[in-house]
C-alpha positions as CSV (number, residue, x, y, z in Angstrom):
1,X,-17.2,-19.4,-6.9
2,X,-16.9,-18.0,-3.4
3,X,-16.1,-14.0,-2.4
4,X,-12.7,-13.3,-0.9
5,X,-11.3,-10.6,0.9
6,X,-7.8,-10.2,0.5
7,X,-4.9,-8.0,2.1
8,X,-1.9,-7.2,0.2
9,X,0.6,-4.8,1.5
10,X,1.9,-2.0,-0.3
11,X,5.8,-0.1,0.3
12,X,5.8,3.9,-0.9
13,X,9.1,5.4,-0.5
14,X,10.3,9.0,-2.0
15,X,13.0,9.0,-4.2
16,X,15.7,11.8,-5.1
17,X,16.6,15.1,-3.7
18,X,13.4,17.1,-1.9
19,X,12.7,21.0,-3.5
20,X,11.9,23.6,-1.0
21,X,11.7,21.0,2.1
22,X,9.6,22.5,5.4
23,X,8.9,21.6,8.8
24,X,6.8,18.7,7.5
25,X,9.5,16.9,5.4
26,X,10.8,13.6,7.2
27,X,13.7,12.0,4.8
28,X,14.3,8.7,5.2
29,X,10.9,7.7,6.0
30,X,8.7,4.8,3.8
31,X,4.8,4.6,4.2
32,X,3.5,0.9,4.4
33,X,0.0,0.2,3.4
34,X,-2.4,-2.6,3.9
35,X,-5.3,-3.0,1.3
36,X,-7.9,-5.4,1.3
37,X,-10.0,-6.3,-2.2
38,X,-12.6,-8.5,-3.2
39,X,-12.6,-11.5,-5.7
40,X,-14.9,-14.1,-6.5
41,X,-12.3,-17.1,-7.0
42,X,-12.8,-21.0,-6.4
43,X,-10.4,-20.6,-3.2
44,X,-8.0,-18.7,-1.6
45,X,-5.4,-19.5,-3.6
46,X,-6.8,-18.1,-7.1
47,X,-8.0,-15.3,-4.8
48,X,-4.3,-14.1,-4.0
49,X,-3.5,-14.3,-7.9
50,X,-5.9,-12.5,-8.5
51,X,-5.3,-10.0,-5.8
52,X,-1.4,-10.0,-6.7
53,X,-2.1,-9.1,-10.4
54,X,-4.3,-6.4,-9.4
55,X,-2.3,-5.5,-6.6
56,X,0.8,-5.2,-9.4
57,X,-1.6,-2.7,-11.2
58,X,-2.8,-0.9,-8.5
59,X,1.2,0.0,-7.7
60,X,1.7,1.3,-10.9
61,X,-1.0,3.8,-11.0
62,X,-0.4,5.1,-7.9
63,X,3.2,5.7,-7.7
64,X,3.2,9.5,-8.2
65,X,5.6,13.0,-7.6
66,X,4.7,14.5,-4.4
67,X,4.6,17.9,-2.8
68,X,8.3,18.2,-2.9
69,X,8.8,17.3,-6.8
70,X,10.3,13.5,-5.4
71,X,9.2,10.2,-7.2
72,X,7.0,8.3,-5.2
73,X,7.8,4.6,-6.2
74,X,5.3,2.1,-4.7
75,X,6.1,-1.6,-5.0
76,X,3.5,-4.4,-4.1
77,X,5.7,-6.8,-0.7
78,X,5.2,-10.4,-1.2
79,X,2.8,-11.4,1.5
80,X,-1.1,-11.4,0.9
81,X,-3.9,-12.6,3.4
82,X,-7.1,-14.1,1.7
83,X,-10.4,-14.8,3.8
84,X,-13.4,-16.4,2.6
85,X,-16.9,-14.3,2.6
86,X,-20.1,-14.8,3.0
87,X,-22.1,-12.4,2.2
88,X,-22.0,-11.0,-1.7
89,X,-20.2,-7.7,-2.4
90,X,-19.3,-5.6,-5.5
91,X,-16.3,-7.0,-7.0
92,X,-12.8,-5.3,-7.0
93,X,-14.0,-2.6,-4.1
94,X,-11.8,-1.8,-1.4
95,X,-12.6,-2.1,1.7
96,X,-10.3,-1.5,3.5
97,X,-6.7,0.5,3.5
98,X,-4.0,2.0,6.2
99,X,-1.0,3.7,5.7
100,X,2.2,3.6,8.4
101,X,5.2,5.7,8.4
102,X,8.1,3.6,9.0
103,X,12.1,4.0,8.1
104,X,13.7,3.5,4.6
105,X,15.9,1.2,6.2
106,X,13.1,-1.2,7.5
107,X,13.2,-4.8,5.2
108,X,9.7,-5.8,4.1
109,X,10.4,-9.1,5.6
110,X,10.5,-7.2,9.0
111,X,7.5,-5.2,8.8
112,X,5.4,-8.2,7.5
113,X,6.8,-10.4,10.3
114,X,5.1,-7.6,12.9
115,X,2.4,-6.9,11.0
116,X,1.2,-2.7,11.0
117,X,2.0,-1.1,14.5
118,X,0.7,1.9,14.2
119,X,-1.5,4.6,11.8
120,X,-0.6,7.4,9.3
121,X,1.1,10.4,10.8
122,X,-0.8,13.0,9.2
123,X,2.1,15.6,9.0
124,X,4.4,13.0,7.1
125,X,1.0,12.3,4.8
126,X,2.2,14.7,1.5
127,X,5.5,12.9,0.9
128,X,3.1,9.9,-0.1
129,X,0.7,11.7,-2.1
130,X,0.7,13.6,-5.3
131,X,1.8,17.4,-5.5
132,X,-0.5,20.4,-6.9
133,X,-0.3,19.6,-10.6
């Protein structure tokens, strides 16, 4: 068994009507993240079924409400990227994540084809992350 680093990507999108929206509220915005986790696996592709399963968990427990009392739904994109290690890590640590901003109306398939462009736009950052509970 072998160490793999692999990338899935991650779509987080506010859902319903904002409460008490300010100057930092951007509707029609989606946050696209790229996470990277490590497996031991016997290759790459056991490593992404690995990755997929615990990317399906990993949308689960982080879809939250955020600042504005909106649903944040976050829904694991089809694509994953495995890469043989080798040195030996801690398995299941992340070690690496980024966040974009891009449109609601952008398809997955587009912002996979092009890869990340650019990184988080701290204003926009509380739509994506849970509220004062």
């Amino acid at each position: 068994m072998a160490w793999f680093a692999v990338k899935t990507f991650y779509r987080s999108k506010p859902v319903g009507r904002p409460r008490n929206p300010d100057r930092h509220h951007r509707p029609g915005v989606a946050a696209i993240e790229e996470r990277v986790v490590l497996f031991r696996a016997k290759d790459s592709r056991s490593a992404i079924r690995k990755a997929r399963r615990d990317g399906a968990k990993y949308a689960k427990a982080t879809a939250t409400v955020n600042l504005y009392y909106q649903k944040v739904v976050v829904k694991l994109l089809k694509h994953a990227e495995a890469y043989k290690m080798f040195d030996v890590p801690a398995e299941g640590a992340e070690v690496f994540s980024s966040i974009e901003i891009v449109s609601v109306k952008e398809s997955p398939t587009s912002i996979l084809r092009r890869k990340v462009g650019h990184t988080t736009d701290l204003v926009s950052a509380p739509m994506f992350i849970a509220g004062r509970q």
